[in-house]
MILO-372555 format. One record per residue: y, x, z of N, C-alpha, C in turn; residue in one letter. Coordinates in steps of 0.1 Angstrom, whole numbers, plus 5000, padded with zeros to 4 digits. Example, Ala and Ser with C-alpha at 12.3 -4.5 7.8 and 13.67 -1.06 7.14 Angstrom:
494351325078495551235078496751325078A497851285071498951375071500051295079S
end
This chain:
755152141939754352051948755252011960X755051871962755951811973755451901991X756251922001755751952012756151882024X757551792011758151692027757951532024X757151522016756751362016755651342016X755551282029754451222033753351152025X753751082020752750952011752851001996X752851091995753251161978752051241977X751351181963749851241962750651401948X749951471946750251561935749351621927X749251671919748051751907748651851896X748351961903749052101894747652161890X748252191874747452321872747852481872X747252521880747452691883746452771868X746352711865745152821856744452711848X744452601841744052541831744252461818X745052641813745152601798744952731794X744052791788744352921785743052921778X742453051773741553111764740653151775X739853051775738253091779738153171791X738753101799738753101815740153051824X739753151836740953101845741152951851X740652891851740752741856740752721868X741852671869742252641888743352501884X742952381894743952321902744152311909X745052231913745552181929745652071933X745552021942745751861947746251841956X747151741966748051781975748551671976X748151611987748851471995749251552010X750751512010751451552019751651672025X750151682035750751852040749151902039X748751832029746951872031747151932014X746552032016746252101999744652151998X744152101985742852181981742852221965X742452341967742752391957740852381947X740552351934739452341928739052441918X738152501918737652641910738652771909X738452861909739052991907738353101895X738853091879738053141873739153261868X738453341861739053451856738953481842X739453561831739053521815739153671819X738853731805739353901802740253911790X740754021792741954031780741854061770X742654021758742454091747743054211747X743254231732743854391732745254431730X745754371736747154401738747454431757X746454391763746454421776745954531781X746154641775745554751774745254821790X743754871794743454891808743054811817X743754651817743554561821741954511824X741254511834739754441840739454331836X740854251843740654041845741053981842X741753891840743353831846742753691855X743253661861743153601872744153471875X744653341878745353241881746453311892X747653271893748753361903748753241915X748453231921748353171937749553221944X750253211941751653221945752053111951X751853011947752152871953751752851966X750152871965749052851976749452951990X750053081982750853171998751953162003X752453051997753453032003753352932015X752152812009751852732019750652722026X750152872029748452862034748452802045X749452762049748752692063748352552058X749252532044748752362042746852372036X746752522029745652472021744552462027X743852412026742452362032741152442032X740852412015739652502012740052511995X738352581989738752601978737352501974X737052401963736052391962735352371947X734152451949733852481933732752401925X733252361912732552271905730752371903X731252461895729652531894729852681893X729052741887728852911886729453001877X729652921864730453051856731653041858X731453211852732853281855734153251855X733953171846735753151841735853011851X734952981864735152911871735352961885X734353081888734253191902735153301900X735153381890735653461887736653561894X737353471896738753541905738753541920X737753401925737353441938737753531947X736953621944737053771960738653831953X739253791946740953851945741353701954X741253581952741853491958741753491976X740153561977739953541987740653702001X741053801989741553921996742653871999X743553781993745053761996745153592000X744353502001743853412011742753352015X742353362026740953342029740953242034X740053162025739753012022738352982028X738452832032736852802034736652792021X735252812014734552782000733552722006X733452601995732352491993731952511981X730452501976729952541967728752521968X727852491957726552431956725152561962X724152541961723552691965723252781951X723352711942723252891931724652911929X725352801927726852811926727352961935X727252911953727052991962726253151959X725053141957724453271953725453341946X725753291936726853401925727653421933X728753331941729753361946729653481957X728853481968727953561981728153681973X727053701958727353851947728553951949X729253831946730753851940731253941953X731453811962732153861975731754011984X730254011983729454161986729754261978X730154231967730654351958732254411964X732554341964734254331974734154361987X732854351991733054382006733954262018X733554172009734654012017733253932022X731653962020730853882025731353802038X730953912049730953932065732053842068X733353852057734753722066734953642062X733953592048734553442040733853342048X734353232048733453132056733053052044X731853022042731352942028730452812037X730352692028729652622031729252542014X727452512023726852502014726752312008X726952221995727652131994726152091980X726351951984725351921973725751761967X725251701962725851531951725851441968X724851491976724951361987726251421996X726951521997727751572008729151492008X729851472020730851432024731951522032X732951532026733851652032735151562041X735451552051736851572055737751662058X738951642050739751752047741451752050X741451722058743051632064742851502065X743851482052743651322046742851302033X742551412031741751412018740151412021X739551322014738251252018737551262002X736151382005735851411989734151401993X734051351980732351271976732051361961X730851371955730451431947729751391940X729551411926728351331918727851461910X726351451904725651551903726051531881X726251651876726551671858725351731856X725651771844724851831837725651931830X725452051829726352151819725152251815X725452411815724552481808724152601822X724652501827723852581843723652521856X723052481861722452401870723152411884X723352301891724152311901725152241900X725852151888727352111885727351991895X728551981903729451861902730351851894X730651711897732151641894732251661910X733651621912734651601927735051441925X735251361941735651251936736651261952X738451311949738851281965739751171967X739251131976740151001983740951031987X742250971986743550971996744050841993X744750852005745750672007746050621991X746550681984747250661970746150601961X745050661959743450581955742950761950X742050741946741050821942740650881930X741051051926741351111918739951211915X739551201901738251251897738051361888X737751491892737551621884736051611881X735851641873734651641860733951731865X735051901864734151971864733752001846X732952131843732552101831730952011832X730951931816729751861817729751831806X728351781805727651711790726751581794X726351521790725551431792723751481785X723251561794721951601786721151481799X720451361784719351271786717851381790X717751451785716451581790716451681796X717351691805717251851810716151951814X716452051810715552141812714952121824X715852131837715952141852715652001855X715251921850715151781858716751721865X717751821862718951771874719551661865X719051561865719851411858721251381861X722351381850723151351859723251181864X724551181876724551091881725150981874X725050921863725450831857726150721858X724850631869725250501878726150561885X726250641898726950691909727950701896X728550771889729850751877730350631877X729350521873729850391870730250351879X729050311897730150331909731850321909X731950471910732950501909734550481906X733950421889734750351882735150201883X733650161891734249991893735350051911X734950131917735750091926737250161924X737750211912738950241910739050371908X739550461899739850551892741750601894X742450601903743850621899743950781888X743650841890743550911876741951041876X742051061867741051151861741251311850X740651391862740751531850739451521847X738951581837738351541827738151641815X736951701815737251891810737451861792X737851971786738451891771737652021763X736552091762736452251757735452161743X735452081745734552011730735451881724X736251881726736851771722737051751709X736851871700737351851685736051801681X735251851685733251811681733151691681X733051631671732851451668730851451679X730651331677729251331687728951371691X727751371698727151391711726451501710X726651631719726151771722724651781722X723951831717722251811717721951861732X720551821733720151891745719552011748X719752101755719152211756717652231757X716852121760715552101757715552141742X715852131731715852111718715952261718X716552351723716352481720715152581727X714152511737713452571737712252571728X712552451718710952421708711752521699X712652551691712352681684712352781690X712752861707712452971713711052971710X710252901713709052911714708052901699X708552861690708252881679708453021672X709553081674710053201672709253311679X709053311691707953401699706353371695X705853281690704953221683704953311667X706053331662705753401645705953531648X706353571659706953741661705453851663X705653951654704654041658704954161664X706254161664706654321670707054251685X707954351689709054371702709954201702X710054121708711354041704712754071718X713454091710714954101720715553961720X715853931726716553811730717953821736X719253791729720053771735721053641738X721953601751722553511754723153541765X723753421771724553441783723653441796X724253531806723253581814723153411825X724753351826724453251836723653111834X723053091815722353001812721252991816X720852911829719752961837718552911833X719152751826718352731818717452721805X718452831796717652931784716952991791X717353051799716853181807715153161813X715053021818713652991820713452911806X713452861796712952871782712252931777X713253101777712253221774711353311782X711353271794710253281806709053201798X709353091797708252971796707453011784X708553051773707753131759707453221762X707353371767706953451772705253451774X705753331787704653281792703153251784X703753171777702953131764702153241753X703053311750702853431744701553561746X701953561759701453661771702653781771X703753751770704553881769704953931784X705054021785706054071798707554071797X708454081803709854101799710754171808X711254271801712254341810713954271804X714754321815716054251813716954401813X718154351801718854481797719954431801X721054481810722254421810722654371825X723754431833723754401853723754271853X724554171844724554051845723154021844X722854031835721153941835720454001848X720354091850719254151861720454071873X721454091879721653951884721453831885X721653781873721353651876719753601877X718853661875717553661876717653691893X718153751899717753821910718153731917X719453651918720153561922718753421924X719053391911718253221908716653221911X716553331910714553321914714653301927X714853401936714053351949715353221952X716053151948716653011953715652921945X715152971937713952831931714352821921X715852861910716352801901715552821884X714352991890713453071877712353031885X711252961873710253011878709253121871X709253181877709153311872708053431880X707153461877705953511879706453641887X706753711891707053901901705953951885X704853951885704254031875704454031860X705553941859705853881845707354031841X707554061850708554101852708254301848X708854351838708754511837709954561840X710054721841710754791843711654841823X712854811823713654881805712555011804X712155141811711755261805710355241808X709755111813708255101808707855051794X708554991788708554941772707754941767X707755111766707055141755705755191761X705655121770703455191774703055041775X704054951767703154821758703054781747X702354791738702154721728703454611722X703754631710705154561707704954411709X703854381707703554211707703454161723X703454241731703454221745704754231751X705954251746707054271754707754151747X709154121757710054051747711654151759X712154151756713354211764714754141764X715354091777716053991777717554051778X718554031768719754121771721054071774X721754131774723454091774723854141761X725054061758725654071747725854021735X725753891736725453821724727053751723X727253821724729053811723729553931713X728754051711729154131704729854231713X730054261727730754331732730054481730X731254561732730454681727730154811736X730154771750729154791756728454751766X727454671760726654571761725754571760X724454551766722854641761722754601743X722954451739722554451725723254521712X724454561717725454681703724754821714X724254831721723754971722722654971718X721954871717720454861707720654851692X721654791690721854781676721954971673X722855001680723655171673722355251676X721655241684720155291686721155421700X721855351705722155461717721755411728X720855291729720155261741719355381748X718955381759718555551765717155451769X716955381772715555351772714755261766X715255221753714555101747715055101735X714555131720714455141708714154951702X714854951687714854821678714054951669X712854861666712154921655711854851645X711554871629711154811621710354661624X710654611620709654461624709854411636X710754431646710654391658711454261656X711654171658712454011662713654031665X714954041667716054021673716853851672X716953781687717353661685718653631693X719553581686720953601692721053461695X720853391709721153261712722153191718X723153241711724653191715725053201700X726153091699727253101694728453201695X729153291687730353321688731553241692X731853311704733453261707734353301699X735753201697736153261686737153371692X737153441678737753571682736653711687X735653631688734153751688733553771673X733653691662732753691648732753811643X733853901643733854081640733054141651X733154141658731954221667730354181669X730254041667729153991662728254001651X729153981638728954051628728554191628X729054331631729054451633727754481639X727454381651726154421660725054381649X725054221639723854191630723854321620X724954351619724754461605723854581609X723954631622723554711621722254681630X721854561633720354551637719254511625X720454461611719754471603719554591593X720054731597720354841589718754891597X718554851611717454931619716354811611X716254721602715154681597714654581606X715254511614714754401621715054311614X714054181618714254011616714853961627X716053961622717753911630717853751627X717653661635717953511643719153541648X720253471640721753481641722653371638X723753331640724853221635724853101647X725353011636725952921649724252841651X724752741661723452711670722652611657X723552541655723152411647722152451637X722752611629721652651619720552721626X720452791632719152851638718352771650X718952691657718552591668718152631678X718952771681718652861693719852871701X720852761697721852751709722052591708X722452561720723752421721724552401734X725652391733726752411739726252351752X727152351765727352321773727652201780X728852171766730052091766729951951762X730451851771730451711757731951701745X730451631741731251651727732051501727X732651401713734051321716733051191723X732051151719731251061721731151061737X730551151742730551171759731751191767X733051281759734151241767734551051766X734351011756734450911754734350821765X732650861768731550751783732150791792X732450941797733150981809734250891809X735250901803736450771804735950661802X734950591800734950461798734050431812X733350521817732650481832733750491842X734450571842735750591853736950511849X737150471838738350361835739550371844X739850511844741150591854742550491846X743350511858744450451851745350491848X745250681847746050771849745050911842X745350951833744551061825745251201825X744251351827744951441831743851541822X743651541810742751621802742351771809X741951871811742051961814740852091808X740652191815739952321806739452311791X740452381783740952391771742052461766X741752461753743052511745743952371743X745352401744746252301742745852221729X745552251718745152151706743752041713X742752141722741852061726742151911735X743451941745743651871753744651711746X745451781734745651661726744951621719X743651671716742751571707741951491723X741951561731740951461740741751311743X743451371741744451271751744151151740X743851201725743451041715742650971717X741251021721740150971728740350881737X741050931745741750841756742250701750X743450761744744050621738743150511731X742150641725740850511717740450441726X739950421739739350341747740150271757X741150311754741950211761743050251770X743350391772744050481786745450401777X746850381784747650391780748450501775X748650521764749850611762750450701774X751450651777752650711787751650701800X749950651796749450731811748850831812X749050881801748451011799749251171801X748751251808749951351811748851501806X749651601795749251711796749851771800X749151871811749451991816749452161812X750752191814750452331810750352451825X750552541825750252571838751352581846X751152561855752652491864752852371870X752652331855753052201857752752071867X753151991876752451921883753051731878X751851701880751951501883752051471896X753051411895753251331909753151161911X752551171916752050991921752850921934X753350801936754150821947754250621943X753350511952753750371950752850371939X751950411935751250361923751550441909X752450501907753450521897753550731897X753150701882752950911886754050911874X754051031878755451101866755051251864X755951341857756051491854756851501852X757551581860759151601860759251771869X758051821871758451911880757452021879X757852131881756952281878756752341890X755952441895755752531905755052641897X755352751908755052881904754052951903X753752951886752153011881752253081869X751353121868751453231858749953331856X749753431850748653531849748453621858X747753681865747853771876747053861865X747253991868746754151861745754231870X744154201867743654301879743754441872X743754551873743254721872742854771880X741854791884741154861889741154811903X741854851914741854831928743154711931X743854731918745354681921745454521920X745854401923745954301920747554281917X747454241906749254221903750654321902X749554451902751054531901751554601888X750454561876750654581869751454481862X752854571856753454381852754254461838X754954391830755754421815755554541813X756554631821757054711819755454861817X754954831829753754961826753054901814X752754781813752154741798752454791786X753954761787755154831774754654981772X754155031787754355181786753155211778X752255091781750955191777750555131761X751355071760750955001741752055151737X753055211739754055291734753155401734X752155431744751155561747750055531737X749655421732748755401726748755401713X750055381705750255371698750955511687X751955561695752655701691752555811699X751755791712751755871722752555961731X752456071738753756091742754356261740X755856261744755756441743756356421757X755856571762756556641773757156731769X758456751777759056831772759456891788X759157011787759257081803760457221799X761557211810762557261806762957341821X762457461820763257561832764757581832X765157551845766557611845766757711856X767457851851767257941858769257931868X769357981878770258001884771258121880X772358141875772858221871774358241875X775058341881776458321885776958211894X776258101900776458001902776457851897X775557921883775857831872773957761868X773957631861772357631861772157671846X771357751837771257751826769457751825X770057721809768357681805767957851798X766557851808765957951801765058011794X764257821794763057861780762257711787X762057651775761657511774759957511765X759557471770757757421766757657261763X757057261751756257131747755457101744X754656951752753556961752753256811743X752256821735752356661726750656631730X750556471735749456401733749456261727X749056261716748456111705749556101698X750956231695751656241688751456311676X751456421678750656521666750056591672X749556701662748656851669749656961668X750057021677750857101681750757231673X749357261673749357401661749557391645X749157251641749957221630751557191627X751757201638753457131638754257211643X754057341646754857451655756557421647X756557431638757857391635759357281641X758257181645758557041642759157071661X758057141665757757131680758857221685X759257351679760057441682761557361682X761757291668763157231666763357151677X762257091682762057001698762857001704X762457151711762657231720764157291721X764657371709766057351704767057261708X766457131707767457021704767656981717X766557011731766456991742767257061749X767257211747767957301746769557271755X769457261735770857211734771957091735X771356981744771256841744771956951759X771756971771771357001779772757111784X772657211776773657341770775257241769X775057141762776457071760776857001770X775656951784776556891793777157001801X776257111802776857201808778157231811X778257251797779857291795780757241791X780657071795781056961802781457001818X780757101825780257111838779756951843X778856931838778356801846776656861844X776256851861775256901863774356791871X774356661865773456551867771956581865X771156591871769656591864769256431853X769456351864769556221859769956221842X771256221842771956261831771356381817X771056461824770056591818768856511810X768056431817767256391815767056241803X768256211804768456121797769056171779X769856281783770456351778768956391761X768256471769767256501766766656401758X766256301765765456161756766356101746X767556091744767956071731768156161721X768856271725768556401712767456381707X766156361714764756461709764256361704X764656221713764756081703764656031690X765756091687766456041676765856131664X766056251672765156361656763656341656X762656301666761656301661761456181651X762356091652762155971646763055951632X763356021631764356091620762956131615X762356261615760856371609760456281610X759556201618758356111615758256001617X759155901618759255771617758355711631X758355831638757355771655757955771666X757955691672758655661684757455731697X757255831702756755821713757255861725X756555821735757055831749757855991751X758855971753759556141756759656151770X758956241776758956251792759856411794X761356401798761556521801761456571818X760956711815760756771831761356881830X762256851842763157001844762757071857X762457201857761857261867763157381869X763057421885764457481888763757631891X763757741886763457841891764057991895X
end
């Protein structure tokens, strides 16, 4: 990103190409920077230990005096996510809508960053000045209430973030988006456009989420037992759906899962549930109701496995039983790379004898995405008629099917630029290019640590996970002036079992021994050396016997 030219507008992505989170960019005319969303994904299983991962703001600390603020399109995660890490290592003003805000407020009180973040609260009519950067807002529609697009001015012309969106004609929430104000926009000039791409392969237009509360409600209509309901906790608008059926019903409902009991706690008193105080039970009251009077709202419809709905499946829930005849309705889709744990959770809610409502949305009609589909990215480009295209939140195949889309309506070719993370557009006379990277990458949370986990402990713990490790503890007694070894102990964890293998373990020991014995009488009395000494002997023979490589830790103790 430029810091010594004045009239040079810029657009990096920090965090928007990746698997189902992390989304961050940047925008940056001259000495003014704002940075947009901070989301976080979770790891798969090669990141073993690993909490978060997080966007690397490395860039941003180098220049905090330039950055401004951070400001956020809407509430989910893989948009807030990383927040209170962004905000422990730079403390930003945040702008953000008020449920947007609520989650964020959560987040930051959990962190204990309440009391010093400065947050301000931002809505479709608000106007920000920000250096030179001058930002206006239009109100979306997605799968949780609250979304903007971003629209910011600077000298160069006027650059437009989406934000995620769909075009829902019915919303549940009444929040229409702003359509005209879109069209606006585009007649007074578009110099380029990000433009979210997570549906781009989906030919037509995303159904509306209205359309899934007439089967929620048909479904609670045929049920005679218990119904469980699962989905995502921040869909606030399923979430009041099955309030509404509930309602209808006469059911009570308790919520299984910290997310859901958040986000309920969150969105009710802001207005976003409406939602009765007496409609509401305690998980260990359950069962002093009648099965046709409850419905129970969970987490986990992702298949995660520990999640209130795979702990109802396995029947190891501690306060709430799936019993014969009770309803189980899964109203999400699988993300991909969830269908095995999804799968695993139906098997065994169908082994407990339930009527399991499962699969993708289209067959059950108990989900629909978020996201527009090619038809709506389509209108988004065709109302903003940018002259300069910048696809963004997606998988790289997503963002080249969106960039054809583009070309179908008209974008030029060579004006279209994908980003990978780093990478920045530079605008400068009318005229953008990509020619230039800045420094980004994955940040690693564990536990308290931000970033200190990097290759090498990773390396260590897939080698511990896999073949596990030996210790090998090696006394050396003092003698004559001399150090000799006088009796060595081994200890094995996730390698073998030591009382089956006394053999294996003894020759170990031997070989450590005598690994050790031979520098001796070298006279080279290096520990360093000793120790190294040690890891290749015991090395090479264990791997020789068992074809396993595990961690060899030698310890020499002097007594």
């Amino acid at each position: 990103m430029p810091t010594n030219t004045a009239d040079r507008l810029a657009i990096a992505a920090l965090g928007g190409v990746s698997e189902i989170g992390k989304n961050m960019y940047v925008i940056q005319y001259g000495e003014d920077i704002i940075a947009i969303d901070c989301g976080s994904k979770f790891p798969d299983e090669t990141l073993l230990g690993i909490d978060v991962i997080i966007p690397d703001v490395g860039y941003l600390l180098e220049h905090r005096e330039q950055v401004k603020a951070l400001i956020v399109t809407h509430g989910h995660e893989d948009h807030i996510g990383g927040i209170p890490y962004l905000i422990k290592q730079l403390n930003l003003p945040i702008y953000a809508t008020k449920l947007t805000l609520g989650l964020i407020e959560r987040k930051l009180g959990e962190h204990g960053l309440l009391d010093i973040t400065e947050r301000h609260q931002i809505d479709a009519a608000s106007r920000l000045e920000l250096g030179q950067l001058n930002l206006t807002f239009f109100r979306t529609n997605h799968s949780i209430p609250d979304c903007l697009g971003i629209v910011i001015g600077t000298p160069q012309g006027n650059v437009v973030h989406t934000g995620d969106f769909k075009f829902d004609l019915t919303p549940v929430n009444q929040q229409y988006a702003d359509i005209h104000k879109m069209a606006g926009i585009g007649e007074k000039g578009v110099l380029a456009l990000l433009s979210e791409s997570t549906n781009a392969e989906r030919p037509g237009f995303t159904p509306s989420e209205s359309n899934v509360g007439k089967h929620i409600m048909k479904a609670f209509e045929d049920a005679t037992g218990k119904i469980f309901l699962a989905t995502f906790a921040s869909n606030i608008n399923r979430l009041q759906q099955v309030i509404d059926a509930a309602r209808h019903t006469n059911r009570r409902i308790a919520l299984l899962g910290r997310s859901m009991v958040n986000a309920v706690e969150i969105a009710a008193p802001l207005g976003y549930l409406q939602l009765q105080p007496d409609m509401l039970i305690e998980a260990q009251d359950v069962g002093r109701y009648a099965p046709h009077e409850v419905v129970v709202l969970c987490t986990g419809s992702q298949g995660e496995p520990a999640a209130a709905l795979a702990r109802l499946a396995s029947g190891t829930h501690r306060q709430v039983e799936v019993l014969p005849g009770d309803t189980v309705i899964i109203a999400a889709t699988p993300i991909p790379g969830n269908e095995r744990n999804v799968a695993k959770v139906v098997d065994h809610l169908f082994d407990r004898k339930a009527h399991v409502i499962y699969g993708s949305g289209s067959v059950t009609g108990m989900h629909v995405s978020g996201h527009a589909s090619q038809e709506e990215l389509k209108l988004m480009l065709t109302l903003m008629k940018p002259k300069y295209f910048i696809p963004v939140h997606g998988e790289l195949r997503m963002l080249h099917q969106h960039r054809q889309l583009a070309e179908a309506v008209g974008v030029e070719p060579q004006h279209i630029f994908i980003l990978g993370n780093g990478d920045v557009v530079d605008i400068e006379g009318g005229s953008a290019r990509q020619t230039r990277k800045i420094h980004s990458g994955d940040t690693l949370v564990d536990g308290l640590g931000i970033g200190d986990v990097g290759n090498i402990v990773l390396r260590d713990r897939k080698v511990l996970s896999e073949d596990g490790i030996l210790i090998v503890i090696l006394s050396l007694n003092r003698v004559d002036g001399r150090m000799v070894v006088s009796k060595s102990d081994i200890i094995s964890r996730g390698f073998v079992y030591v009382r089956e293998s006394e053999g294996l373990m003894e020759e170990v020991g031997r070989r450590a021994v005598a690994a050790i014995t031979q520098l001796q009488e070298n006279r080279t009395n290096s520990w360093s050396l000793y120790k190294q000494s040690v890891k290749e002997a015991v090395g090479k023979f264990v791997y020789a016997e068992t074809k396993r490589r595990p961690m060899i830790l030698p310890i020499i103790i002097q007594v």
